[in-house]
ZADO-1210 file (C-alpha; in nm, 4 decimals, padded with zeros to 6 digits):
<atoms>
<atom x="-00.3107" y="14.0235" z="04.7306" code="UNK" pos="1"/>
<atom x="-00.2366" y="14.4069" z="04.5766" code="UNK" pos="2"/>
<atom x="00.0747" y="14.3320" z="04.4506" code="UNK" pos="3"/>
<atom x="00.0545" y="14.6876" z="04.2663" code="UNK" pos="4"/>
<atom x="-00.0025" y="14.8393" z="04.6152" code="UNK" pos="5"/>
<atom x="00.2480" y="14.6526" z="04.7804" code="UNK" pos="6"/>
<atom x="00.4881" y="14.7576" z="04.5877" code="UNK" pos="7"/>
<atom x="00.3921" y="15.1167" z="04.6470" code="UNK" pos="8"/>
<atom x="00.5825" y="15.0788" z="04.9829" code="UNK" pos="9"/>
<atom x="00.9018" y="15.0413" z="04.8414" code="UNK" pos="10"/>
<atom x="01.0717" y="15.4060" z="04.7518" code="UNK" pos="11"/>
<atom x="01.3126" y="15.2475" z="04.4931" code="UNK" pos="12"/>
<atom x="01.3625" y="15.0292" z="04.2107" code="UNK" pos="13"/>
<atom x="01.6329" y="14.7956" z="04.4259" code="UNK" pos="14"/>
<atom x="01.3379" y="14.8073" z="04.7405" code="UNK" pos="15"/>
<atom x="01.0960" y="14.7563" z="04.4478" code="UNK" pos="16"/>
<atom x="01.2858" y="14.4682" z="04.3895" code="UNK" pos="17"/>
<atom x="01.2977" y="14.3414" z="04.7274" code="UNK" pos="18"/>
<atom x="00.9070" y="14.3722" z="04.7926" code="UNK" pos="19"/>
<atom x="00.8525" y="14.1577" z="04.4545" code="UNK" pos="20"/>
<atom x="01.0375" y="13.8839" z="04.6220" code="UNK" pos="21"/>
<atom x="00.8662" y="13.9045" z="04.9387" code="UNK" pos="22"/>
<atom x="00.5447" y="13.9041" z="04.7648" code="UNK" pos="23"/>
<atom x="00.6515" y="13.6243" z="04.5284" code="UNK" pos="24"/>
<atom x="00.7322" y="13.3978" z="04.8372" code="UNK" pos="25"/>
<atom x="00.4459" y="13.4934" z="05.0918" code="UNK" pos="26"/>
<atom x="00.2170" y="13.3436" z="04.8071" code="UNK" pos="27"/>
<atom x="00.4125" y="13.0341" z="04.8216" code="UNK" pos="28"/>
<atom x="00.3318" y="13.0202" z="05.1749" code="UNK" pos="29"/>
<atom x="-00.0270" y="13.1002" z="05.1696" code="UNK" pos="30"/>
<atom x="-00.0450" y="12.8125" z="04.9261" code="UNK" pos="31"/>
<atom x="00.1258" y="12.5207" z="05.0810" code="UNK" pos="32"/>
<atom x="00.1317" y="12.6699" z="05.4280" code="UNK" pos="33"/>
<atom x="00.5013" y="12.6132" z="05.4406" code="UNK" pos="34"/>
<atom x="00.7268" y="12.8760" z="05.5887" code="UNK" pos="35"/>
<atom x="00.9442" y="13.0139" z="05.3701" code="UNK" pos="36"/>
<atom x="01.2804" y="13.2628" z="05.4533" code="UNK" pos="37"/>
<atom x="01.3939" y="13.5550" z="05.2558" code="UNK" pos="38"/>
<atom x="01.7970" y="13.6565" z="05.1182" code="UNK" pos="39"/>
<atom x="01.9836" y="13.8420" z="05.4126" code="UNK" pos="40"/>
<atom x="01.8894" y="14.2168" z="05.4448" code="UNK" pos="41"/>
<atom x="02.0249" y="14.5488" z="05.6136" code="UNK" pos="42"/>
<atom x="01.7664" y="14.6738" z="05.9047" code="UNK" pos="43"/>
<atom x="01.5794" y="14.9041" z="05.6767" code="UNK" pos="44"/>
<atom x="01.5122" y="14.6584" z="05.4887" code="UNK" pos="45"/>
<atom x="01.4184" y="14.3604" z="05.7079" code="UNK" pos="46"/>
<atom x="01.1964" y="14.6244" z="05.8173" code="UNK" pos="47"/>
<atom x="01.0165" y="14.7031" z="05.5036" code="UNK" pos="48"/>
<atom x="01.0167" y="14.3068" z="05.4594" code="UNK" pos="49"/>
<atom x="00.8087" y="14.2780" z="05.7959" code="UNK" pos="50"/>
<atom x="00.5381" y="14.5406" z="05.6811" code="UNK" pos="51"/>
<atom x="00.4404" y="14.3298" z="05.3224" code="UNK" pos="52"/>
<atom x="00.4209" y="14.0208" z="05.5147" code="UNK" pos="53"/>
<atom x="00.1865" y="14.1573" z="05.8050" code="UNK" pos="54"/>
<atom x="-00.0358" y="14.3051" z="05.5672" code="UNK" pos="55"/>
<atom x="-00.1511" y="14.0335" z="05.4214" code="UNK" pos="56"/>
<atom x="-00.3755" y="13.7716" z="05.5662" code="UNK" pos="57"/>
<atom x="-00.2658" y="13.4790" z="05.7720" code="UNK" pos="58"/>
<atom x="00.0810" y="13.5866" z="05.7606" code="UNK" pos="59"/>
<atom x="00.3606" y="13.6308" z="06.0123" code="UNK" pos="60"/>
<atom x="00.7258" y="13.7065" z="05.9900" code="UNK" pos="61"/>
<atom x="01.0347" y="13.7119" z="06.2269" code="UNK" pos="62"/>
<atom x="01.3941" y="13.8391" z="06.2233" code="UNK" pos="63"/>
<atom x="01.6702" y="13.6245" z="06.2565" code="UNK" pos="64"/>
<atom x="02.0233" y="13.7449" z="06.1966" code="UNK" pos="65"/>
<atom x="02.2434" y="13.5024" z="06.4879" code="UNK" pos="66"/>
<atom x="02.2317" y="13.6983" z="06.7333" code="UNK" pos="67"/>
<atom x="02.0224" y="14.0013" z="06.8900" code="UNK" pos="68"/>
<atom x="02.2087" y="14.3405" z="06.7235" code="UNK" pos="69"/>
<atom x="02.3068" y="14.1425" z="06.3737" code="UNK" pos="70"/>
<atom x="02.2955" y="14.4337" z="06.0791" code="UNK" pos="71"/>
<atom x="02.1955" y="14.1712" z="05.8411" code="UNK" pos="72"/>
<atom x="01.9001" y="13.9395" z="05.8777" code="UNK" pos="73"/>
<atom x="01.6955" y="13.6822" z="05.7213" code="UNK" pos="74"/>
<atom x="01.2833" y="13.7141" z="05.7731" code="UNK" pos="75"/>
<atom x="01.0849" y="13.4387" z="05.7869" code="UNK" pos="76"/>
<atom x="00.7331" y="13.4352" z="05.6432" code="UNK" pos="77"/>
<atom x="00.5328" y="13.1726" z="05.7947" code="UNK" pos="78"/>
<atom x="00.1502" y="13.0896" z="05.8258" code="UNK" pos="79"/>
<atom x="-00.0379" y="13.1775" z="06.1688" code="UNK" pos="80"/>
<atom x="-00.1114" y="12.9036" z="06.3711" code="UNK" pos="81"/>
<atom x="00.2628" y="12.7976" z="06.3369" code="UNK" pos="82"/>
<atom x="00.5283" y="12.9181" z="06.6347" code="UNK" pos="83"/>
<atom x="00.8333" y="13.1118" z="06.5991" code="UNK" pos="84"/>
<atom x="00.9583" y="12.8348" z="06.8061" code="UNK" pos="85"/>
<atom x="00.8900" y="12.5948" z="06.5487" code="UNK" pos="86"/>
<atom x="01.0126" y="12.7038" z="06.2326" code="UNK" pos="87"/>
<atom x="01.3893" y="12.6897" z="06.1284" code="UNK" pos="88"/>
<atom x="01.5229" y="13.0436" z="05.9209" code="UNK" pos="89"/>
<atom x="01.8064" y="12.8627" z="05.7235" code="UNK" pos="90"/>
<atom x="02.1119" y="12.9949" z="05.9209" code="UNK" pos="91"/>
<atom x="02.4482" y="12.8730" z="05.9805" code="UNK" pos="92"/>
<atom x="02.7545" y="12.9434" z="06.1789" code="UNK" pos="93"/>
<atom x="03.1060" y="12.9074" z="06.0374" code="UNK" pos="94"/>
<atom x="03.4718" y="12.9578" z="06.1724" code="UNK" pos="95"/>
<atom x="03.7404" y="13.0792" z="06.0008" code="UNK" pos="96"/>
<atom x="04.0690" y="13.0540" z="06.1415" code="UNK" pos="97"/>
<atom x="04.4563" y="13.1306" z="06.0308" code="UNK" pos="98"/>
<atom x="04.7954" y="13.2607" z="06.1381" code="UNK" pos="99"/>
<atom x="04.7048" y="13.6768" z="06.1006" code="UNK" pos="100"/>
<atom x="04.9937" y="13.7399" z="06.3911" code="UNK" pos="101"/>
<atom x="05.1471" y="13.9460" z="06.1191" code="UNK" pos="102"/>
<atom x="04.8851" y="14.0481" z="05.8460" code="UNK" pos="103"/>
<atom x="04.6321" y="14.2730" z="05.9179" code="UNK" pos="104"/>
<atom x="04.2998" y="14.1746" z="05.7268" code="UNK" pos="105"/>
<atom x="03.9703" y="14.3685" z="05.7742" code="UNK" pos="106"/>
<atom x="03.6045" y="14.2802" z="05.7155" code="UNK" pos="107"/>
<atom x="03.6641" y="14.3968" z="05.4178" code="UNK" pos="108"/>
<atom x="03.8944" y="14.1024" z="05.3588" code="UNK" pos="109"/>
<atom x="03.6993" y="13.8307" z="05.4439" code="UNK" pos="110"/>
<atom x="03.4050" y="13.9734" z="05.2517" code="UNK" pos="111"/>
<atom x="03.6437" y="13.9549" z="04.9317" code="UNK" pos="112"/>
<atom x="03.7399" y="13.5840" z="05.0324" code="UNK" pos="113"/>
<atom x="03.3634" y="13.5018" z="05.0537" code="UNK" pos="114"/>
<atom x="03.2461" y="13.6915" z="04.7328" code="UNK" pos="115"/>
<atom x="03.5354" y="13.5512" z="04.5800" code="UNK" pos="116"/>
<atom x="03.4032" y="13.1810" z="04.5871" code="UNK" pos="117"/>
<atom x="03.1036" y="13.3113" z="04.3468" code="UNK" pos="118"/>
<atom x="02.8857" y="13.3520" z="04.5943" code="UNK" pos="119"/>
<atom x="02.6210" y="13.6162" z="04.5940" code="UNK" pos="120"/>
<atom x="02.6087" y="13.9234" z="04.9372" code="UNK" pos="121"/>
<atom x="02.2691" y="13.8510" z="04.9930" code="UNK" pos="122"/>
<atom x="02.3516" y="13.4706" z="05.1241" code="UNK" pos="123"/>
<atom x="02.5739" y="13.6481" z="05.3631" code="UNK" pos="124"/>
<atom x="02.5312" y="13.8228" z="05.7151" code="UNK" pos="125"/>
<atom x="02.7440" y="13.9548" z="05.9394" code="UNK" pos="126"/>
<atom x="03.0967" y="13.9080" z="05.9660" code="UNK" pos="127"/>
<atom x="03.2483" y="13.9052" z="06.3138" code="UNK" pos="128"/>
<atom x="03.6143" y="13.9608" z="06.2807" code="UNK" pos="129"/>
<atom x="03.8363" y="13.7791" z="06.5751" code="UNK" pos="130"/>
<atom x="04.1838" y="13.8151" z="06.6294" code="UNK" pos="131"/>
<atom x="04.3155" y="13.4736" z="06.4996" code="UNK" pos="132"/>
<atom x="04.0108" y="13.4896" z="06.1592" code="UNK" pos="133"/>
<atom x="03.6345" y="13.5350" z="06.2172" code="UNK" pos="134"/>
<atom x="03.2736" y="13.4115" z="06.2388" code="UNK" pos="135"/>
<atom x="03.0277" y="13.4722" z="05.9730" code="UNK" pos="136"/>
<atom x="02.6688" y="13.4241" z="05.9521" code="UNK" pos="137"/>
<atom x="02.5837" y="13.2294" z="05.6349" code="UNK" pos="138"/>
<atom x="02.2407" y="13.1323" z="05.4848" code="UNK" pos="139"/>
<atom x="02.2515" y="12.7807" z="05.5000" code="UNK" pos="140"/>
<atom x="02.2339" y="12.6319" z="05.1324" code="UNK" pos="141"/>
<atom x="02.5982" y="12.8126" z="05.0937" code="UNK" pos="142"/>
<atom x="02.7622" y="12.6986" z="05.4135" code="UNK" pos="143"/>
<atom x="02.8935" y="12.3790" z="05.2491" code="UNK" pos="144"/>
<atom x="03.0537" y="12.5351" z="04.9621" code="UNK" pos="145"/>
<atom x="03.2217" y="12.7728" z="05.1655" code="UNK" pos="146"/>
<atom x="03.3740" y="12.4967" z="05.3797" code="UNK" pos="147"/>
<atom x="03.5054" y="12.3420" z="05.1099" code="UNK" pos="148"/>
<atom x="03.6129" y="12.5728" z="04.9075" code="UNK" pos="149"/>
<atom x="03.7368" y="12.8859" z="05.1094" code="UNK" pos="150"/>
<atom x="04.1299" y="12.8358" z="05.1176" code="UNK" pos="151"/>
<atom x="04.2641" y="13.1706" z="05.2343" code="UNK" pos="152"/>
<atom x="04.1802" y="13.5218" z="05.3109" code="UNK" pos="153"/>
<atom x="04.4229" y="13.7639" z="05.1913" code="UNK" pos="154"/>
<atom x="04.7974" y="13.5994" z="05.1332" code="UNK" pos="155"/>
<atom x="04.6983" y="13.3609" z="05.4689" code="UNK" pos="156"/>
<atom x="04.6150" y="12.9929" z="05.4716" code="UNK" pos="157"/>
<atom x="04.2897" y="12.9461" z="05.6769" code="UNK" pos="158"/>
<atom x="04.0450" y="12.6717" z="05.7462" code="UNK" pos="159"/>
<atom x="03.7153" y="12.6551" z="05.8041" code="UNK" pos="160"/>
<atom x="03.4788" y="12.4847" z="06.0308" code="UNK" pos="161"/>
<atom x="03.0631" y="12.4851" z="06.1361" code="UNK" pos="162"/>
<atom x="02.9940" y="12.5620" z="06.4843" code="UNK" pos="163"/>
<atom x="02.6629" y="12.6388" z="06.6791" code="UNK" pos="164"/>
<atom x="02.4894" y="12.9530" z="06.7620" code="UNK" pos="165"/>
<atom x="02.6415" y="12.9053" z="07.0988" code="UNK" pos="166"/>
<atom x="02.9132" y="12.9253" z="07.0105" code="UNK" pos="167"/>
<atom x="02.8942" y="13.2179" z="06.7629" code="UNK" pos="168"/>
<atom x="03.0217" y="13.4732" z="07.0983" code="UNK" pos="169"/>
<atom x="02.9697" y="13.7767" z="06.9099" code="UNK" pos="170"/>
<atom x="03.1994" y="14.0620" z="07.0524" code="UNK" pos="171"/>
<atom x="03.0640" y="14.3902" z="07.1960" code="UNK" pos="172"/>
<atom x="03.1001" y="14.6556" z="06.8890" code="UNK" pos="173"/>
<atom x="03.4075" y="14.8944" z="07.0058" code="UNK" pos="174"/>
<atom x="03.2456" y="15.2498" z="07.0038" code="UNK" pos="175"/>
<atom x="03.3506" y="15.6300" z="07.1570" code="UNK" pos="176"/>
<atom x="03.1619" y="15.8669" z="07.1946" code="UNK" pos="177"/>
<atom x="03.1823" y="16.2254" z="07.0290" code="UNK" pos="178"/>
<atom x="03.0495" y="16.5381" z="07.1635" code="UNK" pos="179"/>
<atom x="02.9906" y="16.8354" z="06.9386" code="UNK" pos="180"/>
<atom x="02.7533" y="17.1238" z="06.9016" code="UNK" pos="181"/>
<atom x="02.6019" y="17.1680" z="06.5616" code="UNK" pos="182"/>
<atom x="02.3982" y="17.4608" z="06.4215" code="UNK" pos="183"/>
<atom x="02.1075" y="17.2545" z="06.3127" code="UNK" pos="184"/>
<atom x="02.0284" y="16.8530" z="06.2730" code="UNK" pos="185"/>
<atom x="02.1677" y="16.8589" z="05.9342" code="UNK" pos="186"/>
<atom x="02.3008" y="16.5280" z="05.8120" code="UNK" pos="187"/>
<atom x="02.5811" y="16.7124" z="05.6489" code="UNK" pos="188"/>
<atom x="02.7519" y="16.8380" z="05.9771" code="UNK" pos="189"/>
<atom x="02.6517" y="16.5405" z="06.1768" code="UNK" pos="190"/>
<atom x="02.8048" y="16.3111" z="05.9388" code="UNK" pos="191"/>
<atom x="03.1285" y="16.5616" z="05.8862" code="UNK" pos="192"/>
<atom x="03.1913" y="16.5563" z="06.2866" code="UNK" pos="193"/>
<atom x="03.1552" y="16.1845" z="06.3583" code="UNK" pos="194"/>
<atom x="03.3325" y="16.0830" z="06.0816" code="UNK" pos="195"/>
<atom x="03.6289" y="16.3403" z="06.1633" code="UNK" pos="196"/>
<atom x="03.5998" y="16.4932" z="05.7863" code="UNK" pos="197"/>
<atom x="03.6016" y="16.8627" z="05.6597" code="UNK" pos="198"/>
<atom x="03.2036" y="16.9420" z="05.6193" code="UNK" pos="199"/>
<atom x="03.3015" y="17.0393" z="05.2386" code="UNK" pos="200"/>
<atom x="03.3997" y="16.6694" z="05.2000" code="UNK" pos="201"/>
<atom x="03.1223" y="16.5091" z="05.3716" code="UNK" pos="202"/>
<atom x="02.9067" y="16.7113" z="05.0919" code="UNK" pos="203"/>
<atom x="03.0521" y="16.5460" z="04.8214" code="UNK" pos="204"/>
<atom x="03.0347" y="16.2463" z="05.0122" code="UNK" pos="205"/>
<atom x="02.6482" y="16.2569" z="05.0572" code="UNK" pos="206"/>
<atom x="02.5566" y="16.4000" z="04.7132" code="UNK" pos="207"/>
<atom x="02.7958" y="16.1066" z="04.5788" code="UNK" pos="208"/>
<atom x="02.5554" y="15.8678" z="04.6736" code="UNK" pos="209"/>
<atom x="02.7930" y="15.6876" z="04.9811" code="UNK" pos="210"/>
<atom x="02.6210" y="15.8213" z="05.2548" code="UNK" pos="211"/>
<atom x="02.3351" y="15.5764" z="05.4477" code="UNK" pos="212"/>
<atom x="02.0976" y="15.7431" z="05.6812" code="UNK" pos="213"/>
<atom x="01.8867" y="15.4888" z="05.8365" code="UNK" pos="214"/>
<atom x="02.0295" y="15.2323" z="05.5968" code="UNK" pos="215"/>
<atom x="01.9025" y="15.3918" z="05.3233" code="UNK" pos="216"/>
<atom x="02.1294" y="15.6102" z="05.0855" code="UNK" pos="217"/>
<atom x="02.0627" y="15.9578" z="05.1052" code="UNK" pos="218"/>
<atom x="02.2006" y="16.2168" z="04.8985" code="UNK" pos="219"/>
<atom x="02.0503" y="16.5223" z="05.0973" code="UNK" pos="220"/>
<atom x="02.3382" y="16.7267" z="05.2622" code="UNK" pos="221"/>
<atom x="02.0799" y="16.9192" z="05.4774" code="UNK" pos="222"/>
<atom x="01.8305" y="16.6135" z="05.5814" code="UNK" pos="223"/>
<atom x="01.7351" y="16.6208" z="05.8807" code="UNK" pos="224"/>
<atom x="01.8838" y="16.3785" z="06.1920" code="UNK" pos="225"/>
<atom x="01.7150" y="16.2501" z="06.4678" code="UNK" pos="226"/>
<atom x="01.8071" y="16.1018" z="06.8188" code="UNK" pos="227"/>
<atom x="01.8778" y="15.7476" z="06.7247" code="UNK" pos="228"/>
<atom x="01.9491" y="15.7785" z="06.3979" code="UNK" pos="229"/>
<atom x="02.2078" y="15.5856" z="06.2243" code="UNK" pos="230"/>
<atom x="02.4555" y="15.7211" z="06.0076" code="UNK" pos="231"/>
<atom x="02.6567" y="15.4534" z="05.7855" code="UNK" pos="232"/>
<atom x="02.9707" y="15.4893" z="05.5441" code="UNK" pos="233"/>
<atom x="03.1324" y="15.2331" z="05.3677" code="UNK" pos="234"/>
<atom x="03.4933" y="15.1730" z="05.4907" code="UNK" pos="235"/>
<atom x="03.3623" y="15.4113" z="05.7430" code="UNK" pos="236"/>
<atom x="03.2218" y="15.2082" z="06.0198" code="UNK" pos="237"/>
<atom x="02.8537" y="15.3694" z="06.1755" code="UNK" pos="238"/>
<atom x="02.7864" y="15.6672" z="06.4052" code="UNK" pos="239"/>
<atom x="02.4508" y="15.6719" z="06.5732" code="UNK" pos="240"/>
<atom x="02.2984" y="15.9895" z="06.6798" code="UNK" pos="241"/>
<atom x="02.2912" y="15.9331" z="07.0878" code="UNK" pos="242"/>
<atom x="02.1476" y="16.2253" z="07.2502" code="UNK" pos="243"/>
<atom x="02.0889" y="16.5931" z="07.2245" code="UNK" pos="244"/>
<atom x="02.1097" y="16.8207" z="07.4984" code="UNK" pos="245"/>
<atom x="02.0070" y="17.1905" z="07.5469" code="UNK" pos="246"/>
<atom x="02.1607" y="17.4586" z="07.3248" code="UNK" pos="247"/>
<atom x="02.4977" y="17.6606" z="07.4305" code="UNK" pos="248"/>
<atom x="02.5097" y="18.0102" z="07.4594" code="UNK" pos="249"/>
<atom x="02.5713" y="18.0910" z="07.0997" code="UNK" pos="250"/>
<atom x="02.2289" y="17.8795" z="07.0154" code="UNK" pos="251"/>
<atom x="02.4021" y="17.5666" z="06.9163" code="UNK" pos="252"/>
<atom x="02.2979" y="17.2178" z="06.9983" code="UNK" pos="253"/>
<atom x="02.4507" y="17.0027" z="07.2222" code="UNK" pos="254"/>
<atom x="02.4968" y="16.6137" z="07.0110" code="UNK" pos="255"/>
<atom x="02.6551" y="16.3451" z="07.1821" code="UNK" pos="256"/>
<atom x="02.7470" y="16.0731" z="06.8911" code="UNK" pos="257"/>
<atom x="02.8446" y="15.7348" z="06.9151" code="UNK" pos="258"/>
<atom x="03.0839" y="15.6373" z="06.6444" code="UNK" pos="259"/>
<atom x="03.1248" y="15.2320" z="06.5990" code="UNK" pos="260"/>
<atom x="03.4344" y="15.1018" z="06.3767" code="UNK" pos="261"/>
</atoms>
């Protein structure tokens, strides 16, 4: 194993990070040929955690985050020979439930809560707020602690119970979609229109560090977007490049975006 190479992939200290830890644990599993499942990680980074593990020998990984479009997912590293059917990536399903009729919490909210108890983000996945509390995606060593010890969210009483994957329902992301013609595919004025900001602002925005393309911060006003790209903001909410039509007759392009909340 290269670990020098390996960690070649990785394009920052934090992924740098990440790829040591995936290395670390895929040597555990060549050696006692048990699988073995990673912290909870954005797409990009799942990603990057599927390319160590399937270049090295006798390997194989899989992403589970609860459900088919989860942002955050474990990966399981596991020897060949053994089925994805057969191997168990340390998730679980909680409830939380209270009287928000007349408080208004956000993801944001419940995130607090959880962080709150002492617990690390990277034992957490998604968050899918309801209308009477939400269901969050936990790594499993945590999901008893947070039983017991999560009280409230916000000013509101709430309580807290395990349920299945069944049962996890996850809602269909509320979207709209955004047409706009742009002068080129510049993140800058991609970002600026589906976000509804002034393209001065989105500048600072993206040079400030708080801009995701792909997942992965980018602090390049005039990279370039693709169809299918993913644009993220924090406290922003997502807006995915959907199509691009022909240009108009001032030689703009047509972009149809898709902005999630």
């Amino acid at each position: 194993m290269n670990r020098d190479k390996l960690l070649n992939l990785a394009a920052t200290g934090e992924e740098r990070e990440v790829v040591a830890r995936v290395v670390d644990l895929a040597a555990m599993v060549q050696k006692t040929r048990r699988p073995r499942v990673t912290d909870f990680y954005d797409p990009y980074r799942s990603r990057l955690v599927i390319r160590v593990v399937e270049s090295l020998p006798g390997l194989a990984a899989g992403i589970d985050g609860g459900y088919p479009v989860a942002e955050r997912s474990r990966v399981l590293i596991f020897p060949h020979g053994l089925s994805r059917e057969e191997t168990e990536t340390g998730l679980a399903f909680l409830e939380i439930k209270g009287n928000f009729r007349f408080v208004d919490v956000s993801h944001r909210d419940y995130l607090g809560a959880l962080l709150g108890l002492g617990l690390q983000r990277d034992k957490l996945g998604d968050i899918l707020v309801t209308g009477d509390g939400a269901r969050v995606i936990v790594a499993r060593e945590v999901a008893d602690h947070i039983t017991g010890g999560l009280a409230s969210v916000g000013r509101v009483g709430v309580t807290v119970r395990e349920i299945t994957r069944a049962e996890l329902d996850p809602p269909v992301p509320a979207s709209k979609e955004i047409a706009v013609t742009v002068r080129s595919m510049r993140l800058d004025a991609l970002a600026a229109h589906g976000f509804g900001l002034s393209r001065s602002k989105m500048v600072r925005e993206i040079t400030a560090g708080k801009i995701y393309l792909n997942w992965r911060p980018c602090v390049d006003p005039a990279a370039r977007v693709n169809p299918g790209d993913l644009i993220s903001a924090r406290g922003r909410g997502r807006v995915e490049v959907a199509e691009t039509g022909g240009k108009t007759k001032k030689d703009r392009i047509n972009v149809t975006l898709k902005r999630f909340k």
